[in-house]
C-alpha positions in Angstrom: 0.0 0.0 0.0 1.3 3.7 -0.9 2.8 2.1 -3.9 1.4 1.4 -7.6 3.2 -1.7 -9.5 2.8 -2.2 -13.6 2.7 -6.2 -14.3 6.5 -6.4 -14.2 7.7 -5.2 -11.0 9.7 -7.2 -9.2 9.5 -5.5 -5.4 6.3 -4.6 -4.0 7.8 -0.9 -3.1 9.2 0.1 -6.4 11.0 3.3 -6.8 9.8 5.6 -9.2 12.9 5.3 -11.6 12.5 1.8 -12.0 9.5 2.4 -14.6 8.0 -0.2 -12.6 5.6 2.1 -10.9 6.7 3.8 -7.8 5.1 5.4 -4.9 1.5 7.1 -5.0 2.0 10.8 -6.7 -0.2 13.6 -5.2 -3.4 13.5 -5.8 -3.7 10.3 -5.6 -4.1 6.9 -3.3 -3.1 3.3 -3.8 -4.5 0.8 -1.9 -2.1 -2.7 -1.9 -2.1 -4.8 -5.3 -2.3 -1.4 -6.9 -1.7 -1.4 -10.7 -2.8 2.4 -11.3 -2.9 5.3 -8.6 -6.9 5.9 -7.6 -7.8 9.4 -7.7 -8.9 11.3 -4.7 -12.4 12.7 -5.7 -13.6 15.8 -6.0 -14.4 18.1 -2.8 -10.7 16.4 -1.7 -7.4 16.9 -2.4 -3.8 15.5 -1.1 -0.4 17.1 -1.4 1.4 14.2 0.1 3.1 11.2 -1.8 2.4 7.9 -0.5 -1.4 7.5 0.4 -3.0 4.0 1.0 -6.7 4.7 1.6 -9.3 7.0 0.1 -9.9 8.7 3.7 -6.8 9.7 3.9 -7.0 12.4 1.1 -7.9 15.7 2.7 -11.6 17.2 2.6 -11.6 20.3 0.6 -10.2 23.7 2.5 -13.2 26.2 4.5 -13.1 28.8 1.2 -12.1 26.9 -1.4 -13.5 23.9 -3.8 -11.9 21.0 -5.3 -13.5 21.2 -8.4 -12.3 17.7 -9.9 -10.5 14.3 -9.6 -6.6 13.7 -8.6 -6.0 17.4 -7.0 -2.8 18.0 -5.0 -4.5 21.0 -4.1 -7.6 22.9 -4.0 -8.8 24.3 -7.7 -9.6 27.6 -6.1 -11.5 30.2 -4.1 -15.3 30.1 -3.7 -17.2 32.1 -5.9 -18.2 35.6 -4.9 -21.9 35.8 -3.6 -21.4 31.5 -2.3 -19.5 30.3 1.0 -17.9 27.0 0.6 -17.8 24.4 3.5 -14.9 22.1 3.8 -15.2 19.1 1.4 -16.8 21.5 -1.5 -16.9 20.8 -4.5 -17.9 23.4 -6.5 -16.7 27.4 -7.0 -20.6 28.1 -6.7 -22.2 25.4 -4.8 -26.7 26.1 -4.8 -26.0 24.9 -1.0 -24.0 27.9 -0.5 -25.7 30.9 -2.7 -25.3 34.0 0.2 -28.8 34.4 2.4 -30.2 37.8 2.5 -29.4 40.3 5.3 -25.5 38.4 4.2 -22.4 39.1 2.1 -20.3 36.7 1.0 -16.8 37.6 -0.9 -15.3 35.5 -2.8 -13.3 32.7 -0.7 -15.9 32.7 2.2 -16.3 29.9 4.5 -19.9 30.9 6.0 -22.2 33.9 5.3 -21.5 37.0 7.0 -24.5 39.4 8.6 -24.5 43.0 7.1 -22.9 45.4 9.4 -24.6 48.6 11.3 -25.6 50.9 8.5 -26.0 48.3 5.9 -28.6 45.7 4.3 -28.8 43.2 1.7 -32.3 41.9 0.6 -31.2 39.9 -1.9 -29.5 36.4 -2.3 -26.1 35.6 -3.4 -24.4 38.7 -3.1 -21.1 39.3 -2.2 -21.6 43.4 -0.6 -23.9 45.0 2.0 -25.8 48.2 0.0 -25.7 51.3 3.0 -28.1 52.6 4.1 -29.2 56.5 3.5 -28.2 59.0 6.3 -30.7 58.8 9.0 -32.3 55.7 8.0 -30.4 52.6 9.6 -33.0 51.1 12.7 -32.0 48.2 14.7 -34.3 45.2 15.1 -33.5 43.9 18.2 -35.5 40.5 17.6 -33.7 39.5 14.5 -30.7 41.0 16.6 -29.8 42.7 12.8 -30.0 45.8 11.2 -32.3 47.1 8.5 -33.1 50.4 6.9 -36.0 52.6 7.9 -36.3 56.8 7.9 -36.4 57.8 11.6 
């Protein structure tokens, strides 16, 4: 395990000069009797050489997505207006689109609430719009702010 053999290696740890396989590239994981490294799936990545087992590749980065198979590192930031969870997937993921009365910029891990003085009463945006002068209320239930002339 942690190595990949082709048909005529003669050691079960070859190294990777022999042209005889070697040991697991990034990205990837080989499990023992290994012919061809496995990829780690999407929403995963590993930077390490040498992985036996699929659970060992790394859930996707807070921020980031791993957008596709055999990543030694995540493909990117989350999309602006999205937060990504670890293990994500994808730059825009539906499960993340930004709630309203939230901004998310790009590379954001959770939704953030608008500040004092600010609102956003739409979904998947990635600013708070001010308010006008004299118009910012609190709402103590919601424990948030919104926009009203006073």
């Amino acid at each position: 395990a942690g190595y990949f053999c082709t048909l005529l290696a003669d050691m079960p740890n070859p190294p990777d000069s022999s042209g005889y396989g070697g040991r697991c590239p990034e990205g990837f994981y080989c499990r023992e009797g290994t012919s061809m490294p496995l990829a780690c799936p999407a929403g995963k990545f590993n930077g390490r050489r040498g992985l036996k087992k699929e659970p060992e590749c790394t859930p996707c980065t807070s921020g980031q997505f791993c957008g596709s198979d055999g990543l030694a590192a995540p493909t990117g930031a989350c999309g602006a207006g999205f937060y990504c969870v670890s293990g994500s997937s994808e730059e825009k993921p539906s499960s993340g689109e930004c709630p309203a009365d939230h901004f998310c910029p790009a590379g954001s891990a959770a939704a953030r609430p608008c500040l004092s003085g600010y609102y956003q009463n739409d979904v998947g945006q990635s600013e708070c719009k001010a308010c006008d002068i004299g118009h910012e209320q609190p709402d103590k239930a919601r424990q948030q702010w919104f926009c009203q002339q006073h």
